[in-house]
Structures are given as structure tokens and as C-alpha cells.
C-alpha positions as CSV (number, residue, x, y, z in Angstrom):
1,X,93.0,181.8,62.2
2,X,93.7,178.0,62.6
3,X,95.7,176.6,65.7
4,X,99.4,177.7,65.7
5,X,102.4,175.7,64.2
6,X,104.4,174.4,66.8
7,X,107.8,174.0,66.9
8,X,110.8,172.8,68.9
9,X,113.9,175.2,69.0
10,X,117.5,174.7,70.5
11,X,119.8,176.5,68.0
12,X,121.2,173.4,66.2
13,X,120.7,173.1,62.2
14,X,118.3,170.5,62.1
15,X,116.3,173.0,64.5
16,X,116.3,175.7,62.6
17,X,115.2,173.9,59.3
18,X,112.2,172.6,61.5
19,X,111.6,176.4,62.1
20,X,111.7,177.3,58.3
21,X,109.6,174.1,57.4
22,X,107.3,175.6,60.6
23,X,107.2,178.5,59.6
24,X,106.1,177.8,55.5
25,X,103.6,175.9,57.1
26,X,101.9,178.1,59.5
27,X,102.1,180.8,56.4
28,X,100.2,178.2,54.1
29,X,97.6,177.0,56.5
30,X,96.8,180.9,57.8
31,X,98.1,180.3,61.0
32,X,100.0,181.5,63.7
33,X,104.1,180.1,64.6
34,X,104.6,178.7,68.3
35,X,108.4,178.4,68.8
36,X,109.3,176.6,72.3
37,X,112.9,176.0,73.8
38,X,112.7,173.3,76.6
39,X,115.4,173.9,79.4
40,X,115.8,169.9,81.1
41,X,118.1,170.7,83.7
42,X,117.8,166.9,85.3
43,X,120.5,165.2,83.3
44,X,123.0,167.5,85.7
45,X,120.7,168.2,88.7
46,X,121.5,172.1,87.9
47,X,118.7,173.1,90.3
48,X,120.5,171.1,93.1
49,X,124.4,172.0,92.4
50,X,123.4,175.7,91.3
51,X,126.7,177.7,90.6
52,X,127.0,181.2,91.5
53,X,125.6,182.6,87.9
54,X,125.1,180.0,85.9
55,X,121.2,180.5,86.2
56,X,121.8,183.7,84.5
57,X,123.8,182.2,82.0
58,X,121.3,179.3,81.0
59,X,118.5,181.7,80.8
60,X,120.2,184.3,78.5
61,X,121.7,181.2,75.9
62,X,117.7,180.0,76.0
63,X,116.8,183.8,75.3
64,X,119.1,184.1,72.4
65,X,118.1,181.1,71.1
66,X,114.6,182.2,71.2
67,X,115.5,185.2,69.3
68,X,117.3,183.7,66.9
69,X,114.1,181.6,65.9
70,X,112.0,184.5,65.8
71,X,114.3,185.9,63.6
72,X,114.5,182.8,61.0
73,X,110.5,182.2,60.9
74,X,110.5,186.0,60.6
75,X,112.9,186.3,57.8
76,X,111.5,183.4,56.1
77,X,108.2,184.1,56.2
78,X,107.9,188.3,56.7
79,X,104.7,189.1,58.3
80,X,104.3,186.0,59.8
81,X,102.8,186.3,63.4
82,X,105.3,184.5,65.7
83,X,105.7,183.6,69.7
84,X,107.7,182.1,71.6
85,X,107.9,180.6,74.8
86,X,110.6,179.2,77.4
87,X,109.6,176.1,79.2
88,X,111.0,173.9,81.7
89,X,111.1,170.3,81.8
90,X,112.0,167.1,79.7
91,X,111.9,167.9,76.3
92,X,109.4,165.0,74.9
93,X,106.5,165.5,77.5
94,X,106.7,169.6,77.2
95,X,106.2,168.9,73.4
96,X,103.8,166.3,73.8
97,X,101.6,168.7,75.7
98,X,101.4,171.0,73.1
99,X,100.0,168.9,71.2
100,X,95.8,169.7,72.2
101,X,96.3,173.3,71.1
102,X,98.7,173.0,67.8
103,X,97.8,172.2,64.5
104,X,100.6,170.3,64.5
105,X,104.0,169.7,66.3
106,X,107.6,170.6,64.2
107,X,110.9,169.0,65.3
108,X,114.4,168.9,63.7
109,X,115.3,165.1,63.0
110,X,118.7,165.7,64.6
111,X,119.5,168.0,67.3
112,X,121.5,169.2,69.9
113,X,120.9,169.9,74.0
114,X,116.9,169.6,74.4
115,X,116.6,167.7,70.9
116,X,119.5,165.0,70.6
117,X,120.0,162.2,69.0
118,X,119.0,160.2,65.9
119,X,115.2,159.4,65.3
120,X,114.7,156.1,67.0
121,X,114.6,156.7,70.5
122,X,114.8,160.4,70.6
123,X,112.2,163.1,71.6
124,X,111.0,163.2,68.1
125,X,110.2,159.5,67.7
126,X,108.6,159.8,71.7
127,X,105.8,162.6,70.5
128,X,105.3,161.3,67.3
129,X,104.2,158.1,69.1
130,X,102.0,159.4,71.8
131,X,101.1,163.3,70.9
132,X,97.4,163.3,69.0
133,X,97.6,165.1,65.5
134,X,100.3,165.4,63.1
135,X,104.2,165.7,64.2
136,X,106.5,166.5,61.8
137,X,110.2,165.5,61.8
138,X,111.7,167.5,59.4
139,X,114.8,166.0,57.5
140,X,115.2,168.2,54.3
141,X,115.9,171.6,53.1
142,X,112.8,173.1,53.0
143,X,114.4,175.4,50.3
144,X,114.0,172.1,48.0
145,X,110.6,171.5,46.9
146,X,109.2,168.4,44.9
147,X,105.8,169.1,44.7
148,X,105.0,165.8,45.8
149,X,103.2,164.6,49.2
150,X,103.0,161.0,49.6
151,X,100.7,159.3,51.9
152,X,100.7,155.3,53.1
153,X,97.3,154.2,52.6
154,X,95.6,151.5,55.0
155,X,92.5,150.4,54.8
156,X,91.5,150.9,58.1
157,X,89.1,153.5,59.6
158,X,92.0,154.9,61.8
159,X,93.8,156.0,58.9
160,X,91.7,159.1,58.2
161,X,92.9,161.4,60.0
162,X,96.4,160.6,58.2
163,X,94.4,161.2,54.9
164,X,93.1,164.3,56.0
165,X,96.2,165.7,57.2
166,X,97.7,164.7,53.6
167,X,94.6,166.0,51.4
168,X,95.3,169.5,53.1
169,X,98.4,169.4,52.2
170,X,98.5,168.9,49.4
171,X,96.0,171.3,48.7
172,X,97.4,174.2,50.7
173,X,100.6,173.2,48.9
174,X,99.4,172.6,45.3
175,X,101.2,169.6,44.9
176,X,100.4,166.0,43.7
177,X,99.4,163.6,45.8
178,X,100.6,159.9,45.7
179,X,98.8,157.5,47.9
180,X,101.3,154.5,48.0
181,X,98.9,151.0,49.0
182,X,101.8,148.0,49.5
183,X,100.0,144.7,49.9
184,X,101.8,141.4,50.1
185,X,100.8,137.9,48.9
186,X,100.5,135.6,51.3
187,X,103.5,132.9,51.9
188,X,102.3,130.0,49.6
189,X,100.8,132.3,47.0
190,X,104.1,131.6,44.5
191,X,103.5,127.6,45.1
192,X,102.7,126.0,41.6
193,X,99.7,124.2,43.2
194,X,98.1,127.2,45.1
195,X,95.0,129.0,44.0
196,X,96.0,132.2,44.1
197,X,96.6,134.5,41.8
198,X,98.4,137.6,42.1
199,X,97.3,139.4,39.3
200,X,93.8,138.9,40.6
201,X,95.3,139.8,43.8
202,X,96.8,143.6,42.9
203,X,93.3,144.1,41.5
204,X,91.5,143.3,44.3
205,X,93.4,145.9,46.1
206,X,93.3,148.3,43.7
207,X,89.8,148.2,44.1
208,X,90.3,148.3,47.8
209,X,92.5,151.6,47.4
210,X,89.3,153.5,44.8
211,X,87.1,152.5,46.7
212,X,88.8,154.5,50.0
213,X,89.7,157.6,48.6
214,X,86.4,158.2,46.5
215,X,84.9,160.6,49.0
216,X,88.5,162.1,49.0
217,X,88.7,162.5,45.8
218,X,84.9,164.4,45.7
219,X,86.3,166.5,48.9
220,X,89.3,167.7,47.2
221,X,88.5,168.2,43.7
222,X,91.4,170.0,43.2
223,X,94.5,167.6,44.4
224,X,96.0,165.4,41.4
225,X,95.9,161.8,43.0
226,X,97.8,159.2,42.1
227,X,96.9,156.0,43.3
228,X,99.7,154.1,43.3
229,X,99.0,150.4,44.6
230,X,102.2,148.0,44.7
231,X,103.4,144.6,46.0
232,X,105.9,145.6,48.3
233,X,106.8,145.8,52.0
234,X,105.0,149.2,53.1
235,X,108.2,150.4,54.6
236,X,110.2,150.3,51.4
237,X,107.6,151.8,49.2
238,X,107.4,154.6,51.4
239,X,111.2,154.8,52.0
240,X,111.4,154.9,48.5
241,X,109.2,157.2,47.3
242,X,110.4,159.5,50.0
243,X,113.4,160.5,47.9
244,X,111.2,162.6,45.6
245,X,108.6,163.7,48.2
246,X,108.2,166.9,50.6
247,X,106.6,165.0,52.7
248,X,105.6,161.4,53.8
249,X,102.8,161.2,55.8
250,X,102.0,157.5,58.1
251,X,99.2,157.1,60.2
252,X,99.5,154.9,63.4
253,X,97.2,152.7,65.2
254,X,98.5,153.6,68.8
255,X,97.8,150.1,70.0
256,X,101.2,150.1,71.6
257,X,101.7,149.7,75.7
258,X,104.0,152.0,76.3
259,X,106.9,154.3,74.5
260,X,107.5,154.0,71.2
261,X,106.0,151.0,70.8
262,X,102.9,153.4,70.3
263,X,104.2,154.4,66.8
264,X,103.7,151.1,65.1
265,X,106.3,149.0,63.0
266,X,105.5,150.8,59.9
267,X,105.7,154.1,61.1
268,X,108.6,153.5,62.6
269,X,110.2,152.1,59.9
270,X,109.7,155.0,57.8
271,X,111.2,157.4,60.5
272,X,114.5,155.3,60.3
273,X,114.7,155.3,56.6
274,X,112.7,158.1,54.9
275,X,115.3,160.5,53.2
276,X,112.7,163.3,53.6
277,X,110.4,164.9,56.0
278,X,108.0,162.6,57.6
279,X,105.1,163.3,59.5
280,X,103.2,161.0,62.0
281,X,99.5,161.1,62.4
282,X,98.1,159.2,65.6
283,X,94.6,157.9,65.2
């Protein structure tokens, strides 16, 4: 059995697509489904101003919202072997420290109580920049299906475990695979007088782009790769390809300082502006 699916529940929609997208995934990869609620009782200093009750009231709306995951991954996904698990504490570092024993992290792009918020910002853009291994922020329905994965390809040495994460994918999902590689000329490269040439350019990188996912290729004989190498901004081809994609996987660096600086500008860029599912793969 691989490492259990984790993923973040709190009863709103976007959670409980996460759970369905969670739970398809833990069924494909032969794995077991984690579902955590996170009680964060610090925005109202609840532990300090306790009410006569309300303890008992927060813990049975974290029960039932427990249940009612269990009861989605269960009736998506019949048979599927499911906990779950109450824990206290801000949401973004409970999550994040799930992260050594998951195969990969699940959270709802929008949410409400432990989950708010839009991306940027929010606990899903905090553990996708500094949890290790892929976290997903899912933003479709999973009922809709493309068969399409698309990956951002780099041509650095951190990016593998990003190409891993998408060969496996693809695989365990039967899909196609489109490797998007955006380059961009440099600034005086459209000058009449400069040297360049772009056409000699695009080849270059197309070269660059074989010549990485050869042993790929060899590894997974049987995902359908399309190598699709364009001058563009990185962010808008993957932006753009996401319409038509399950998934979009970036990898990130995680040169950053501190918060979600860790995520890099491209990754983040995608999280703002993919119209799909994106998931985050930290070198």
C-alpha cells in the first residue's frame, strides 16, 4: 500500500470536491484516504472565553463534518479504506506536517472556517510553498475529466520530482501527457541588427526539452507525450493549457526566505490563474 492521500476537510464545496479528487486518487495510486478537520480556535481565543457548552458544540460540528467526508470518499470511491482525524491548531502548519507521511496533500481552492479565502495568501498557497511533495489545490469538478495532465518543464535538476509526480499520473490515470517548455528571446533578439535568430532559438530548446525527458520517456513507455515547446511567458502557457487539463503540475525551487515567497513566481502565477486543478511539487 502506498502512503495515504491526504486531505483537508471543513464542510464547504470546494472541500468536498478536494475529498472526491482525494479520494479518485488514493483509489488509483492503491492507497489509503487521510481526511483531517483542523479546529484553530485562536482567531476568537475560545480556549480563553470558553462559554458554558460551546466546547461540546465545536466538537460535535467537527464530528459531523468528519462524517460527512467519510461518507463522500466512501460513496465515491466504495471500498475505499478511509480515516479521519480531528486536530487542533492553525490550519496551514497542521497540513504542512502531514506532509512526511502523505503521498500527497488535497485542499479545496476555496473554503470556509479552517480553509478560507482565495489562493494567494491562503492555507493552500502556504503548504504548497513549504510542505515537501505534491499539494494539490483542487479547482474543478472532478466528475469532468479531460484526459490530459500537463506539466511545466524546466530544465533544471530540481524539476524531477515535478516530472515524476506527473509521469505517475498520467500513467495511473491513462491520460496524455503535455509537457509545456515556454522560453523567451532575450530583449534585443527582434532588433534588425542582432544575431539572433529565433527560429534557431525554438530549436535549440526543443532540443533542450528531448533531451530531458528521454529517460522519461524510456521509464514510462506507456504515457503518450507531447512535447510541446513555445515562446511564451511560462505562466500563460500553463494558464492556458489548464482549461483543457485535469491537472497542472509546477515544480518550485524553494529558494524563497520566508512564506510564500517559497513557491516561486511561476508557481504562483499558475495558482492565481489556472482554471483547473494545480498541483505544486517542492524540490
Amino acid at each position: 500500500m502506498n502512503r495515504a492521500i491526504v486531505v483537508g476537510a471543513d464542510g464547504s464545496d470546494a472541500a468536498t470536491a478536494a475529498v472526491e479528487w482525494a479520494a479518485d486518487d488514493a483509489t488509483r495510486a492503491a492507497a489509503s484516504l487521510h481526511i483531517v478537520h483542523v479546529v484553530d480556535r485562536s482567531p476568537y481565543e475560545i480556549a480563553r472565553f470558553s462559554i458554558p457548552g460551546q466546547a461540546d458544540a465545536i466538537a460535535l460540528s467537527a464530528r459531523n463534518v468528519l462524517t460527512d467526508a467519510e461518507a463522500v470518499a466512501r460513496k465515491r470511491q466504495p471500498g475505499i479504506d478511509v480515516t479521519s482525524e480531528l486536530m487542533e491548531g492553525a490550519a496551514a502548519a497542521v497540513l504542512r506536517g502531514q506532509a512526511g507521511n502523505a503521498g500527497a496533500i488535497v485542499i479545496g481552492g476555496t473554503g470556509l472556517g479552517g480553509f478560507p479565502g482565495a489562493v494567494l495568501g491562503s492555507v493552500s498557497a502556504h503548504v504548497a510553498g513549504h510542505a515537501h511533495g505534491p499539494v494539490v489545490i483542487v479547482r474543478s469538478d472532478p466528475g469532468i475529466t479531460h484526459g490530459e495532465i500537463v506539466i511545466g518543464l524546466d530544465d533544471y535538476h530540481a524539476g524531477e520530482p515535478a516530472l515524476a509526480y506527473a509521469f505517475e499520473q498520467a500513467m495511473l490515470r491513462a491520460s496524455m501527457l503535455r509537457v509545456i517548455y515556454a522560453w523567451q528571446p532575450p530583449a534585443h533578439a527582434h532588433i534588425a541588427e542582432s544575431v539572433h535568430d529565433l527560429d534557431e532559438i525554438h530549436a535549440a530548446q526543443c532540443r533542450i526539452a528531448a533531451r530531458i525527458l528521454l529517460g522519461w520517456r524510456q521509464r514510462y513507455p506507456q504515457v503518450r507525450v507531447v512535447e510541446d515547446v513555445q515562446q511564451n511567458h511560462p505562466v500563460h502557457a500553463l494558464t492556458s493549457a489548464s482549461e483543457k487539463s485535469d491537472l497542472v503540475i509546477v515544480g518550485s525551487q524553494g529558494r524563497g526566505a520566508i512564506g510564500t515567497v517559497m513557491l516561486g513566481s511561476v508557481a504562483l502565477g499558475v495558482l492565481h490563474h489556472a482554471r483547473n486543478s494545480v498541483a505544486v511539487v517542492r524540490a
